[in-house]
Structures are given as C-alpha cells and as structure tokens.
C-alpha positions in Angstrom: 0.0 0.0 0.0 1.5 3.6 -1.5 1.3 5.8 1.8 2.8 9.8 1.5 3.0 11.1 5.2 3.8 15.1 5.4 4.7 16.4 8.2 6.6 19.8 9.1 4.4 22.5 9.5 3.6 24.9 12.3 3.1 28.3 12.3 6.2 30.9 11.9 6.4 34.7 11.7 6.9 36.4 8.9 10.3 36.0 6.8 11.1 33.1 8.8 11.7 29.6 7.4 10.4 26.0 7.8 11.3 23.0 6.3 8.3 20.4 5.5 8.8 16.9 4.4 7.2 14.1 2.7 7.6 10.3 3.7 6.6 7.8 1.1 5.9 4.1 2.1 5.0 1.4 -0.2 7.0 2.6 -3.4 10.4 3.8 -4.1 10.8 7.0 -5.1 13.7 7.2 -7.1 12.7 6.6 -10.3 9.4 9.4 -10.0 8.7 12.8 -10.4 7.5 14.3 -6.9 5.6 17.3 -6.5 4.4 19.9 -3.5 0.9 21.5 -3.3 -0.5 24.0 -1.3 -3.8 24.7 -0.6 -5.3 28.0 1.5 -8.7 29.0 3.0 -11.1 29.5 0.6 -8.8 29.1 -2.6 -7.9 26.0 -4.9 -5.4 23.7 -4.4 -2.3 25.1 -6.8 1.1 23.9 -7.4 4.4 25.0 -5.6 7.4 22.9 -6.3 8.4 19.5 -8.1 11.7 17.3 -8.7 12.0 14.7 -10.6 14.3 11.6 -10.6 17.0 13.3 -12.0 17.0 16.1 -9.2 15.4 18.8 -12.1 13.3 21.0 -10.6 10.2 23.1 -11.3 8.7 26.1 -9.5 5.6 28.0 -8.9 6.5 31.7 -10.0 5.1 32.9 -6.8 7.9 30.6 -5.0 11.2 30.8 -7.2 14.0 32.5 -5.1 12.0 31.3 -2.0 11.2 27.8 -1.4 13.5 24.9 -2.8 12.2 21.2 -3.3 14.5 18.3 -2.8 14.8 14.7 -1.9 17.0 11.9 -0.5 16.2 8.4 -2.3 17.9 6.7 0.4 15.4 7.4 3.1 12.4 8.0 0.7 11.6 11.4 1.8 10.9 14.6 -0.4 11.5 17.8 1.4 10.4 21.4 0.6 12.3 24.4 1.9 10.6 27.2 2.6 12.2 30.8 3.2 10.7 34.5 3.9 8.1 32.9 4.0 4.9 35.3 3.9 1.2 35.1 5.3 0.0 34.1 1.7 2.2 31.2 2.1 -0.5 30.2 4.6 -2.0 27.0 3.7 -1.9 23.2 4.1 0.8 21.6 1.9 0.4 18.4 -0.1 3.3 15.6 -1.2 2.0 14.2 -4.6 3.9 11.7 -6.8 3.4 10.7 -10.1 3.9 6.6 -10.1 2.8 6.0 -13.4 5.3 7.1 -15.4 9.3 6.2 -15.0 12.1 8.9 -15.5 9.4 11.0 -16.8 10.6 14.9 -17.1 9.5 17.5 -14.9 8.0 21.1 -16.3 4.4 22.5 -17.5 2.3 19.3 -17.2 3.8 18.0 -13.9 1.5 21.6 -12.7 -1.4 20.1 -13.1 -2.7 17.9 -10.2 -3.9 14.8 -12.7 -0.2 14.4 -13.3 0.0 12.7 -9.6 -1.5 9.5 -8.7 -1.2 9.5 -4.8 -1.5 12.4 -2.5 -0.4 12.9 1.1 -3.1 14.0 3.9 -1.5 17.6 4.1 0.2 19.9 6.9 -0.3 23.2 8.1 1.6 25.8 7.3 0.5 29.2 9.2 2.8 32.7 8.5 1.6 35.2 11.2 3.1 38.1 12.2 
C-alpha cells in the first residue's frame, strides 16, 4: 500500500523559514517525479514545487528564489524548503507523486494535479506576524 506522510508544519512569523517533508511508504521513489501543493482558505489547491528523478526542478513563480524542493532516495523522503516565507504562504501543503510514469521529465504538465496518482493528507503551514 502507496502511503505519503507530510509532516513539518507549524506556524512561523513572517520572513522566517520552515522546512516540510514528505515520507513515502510502499513505493520507491527514485525513479518518480514528486511534487508539492499548497492549498489556503477558501482558494484551490495550486502547485508549488516539483523534482523529478533526476534532481530537475520546477517552480511555482510565486515561490522561485523562495522555497527549494528536494529529496533523499535513500530514506524516501521529499522535502520542501521554505524561506521568507509570507502570510500568503499560509495554507496546508500536499506531497504528490506521479507513479505512473518512469524517468518522466519534470515542467508544465507536472502543474497540473492529474499528473499525480497519490497524495499525502497535508500539513499546516500558518505565516503570522
């Protein structure tokens, strides 16, 4: 059974930094793209970050410079750094993969949230001043 467990989040001031991470369980994820989404009150789930098996990333425009997706094969984990963050960075964050497809690429498409198969249950994130 595919499990993705996120955990991380908390609430932080404003231009301070967190670091959230993704546990997968059931698959390895070495040879799949991986993706972050956010999601805030009120507002559609969008797309922040993804890396795929090759280390290539992709960023939301609203996060390049920012936030900086990675991921360590050997323990199965995705992470997503988070800096400066901001209060519209409030929102619960999701771990997606795409295990479908193997040594796909990572850009446009991977934006989309039919490129994933399994999700994560989400964490907090909460920027207050």
């Amino acid at each position: 059974q595919v499990q993705l467990v996120e955990s991380g989040g908390g609430l932080v001031q404003i231009g301070g930094s967190l670091r959230v991470s993704c546990a997968a369980s059931g698959r390895t994820i070495s040879s799949y793209t991986m993706g972050w989404f956010r999601q805030a009150p009120g507002k559609e789930r969008e797309f922040v970050a993804a890396i795929n098996w090759s280390n290539t990333v992709y960023y939301a425009d609203s996060v390049k410079g920012r936030f900086t997706v990675s991921r360590d094969n050997a323990k199965n984990m995705v992470y997503l750094q988070m800096n400066r963050l901001q209060p519209e960075d409030t929102a619960v964050y999701y771990c997606a993969a795409d295990f479908k497809r193997l040594y796909s690429g990572v850009g446009h498409y991977y934006t989309g949230e039919n490129a994933y198969d399994y999700w994560g249950q989400g964490t907090q994130v909460t920027v207050s001043s």
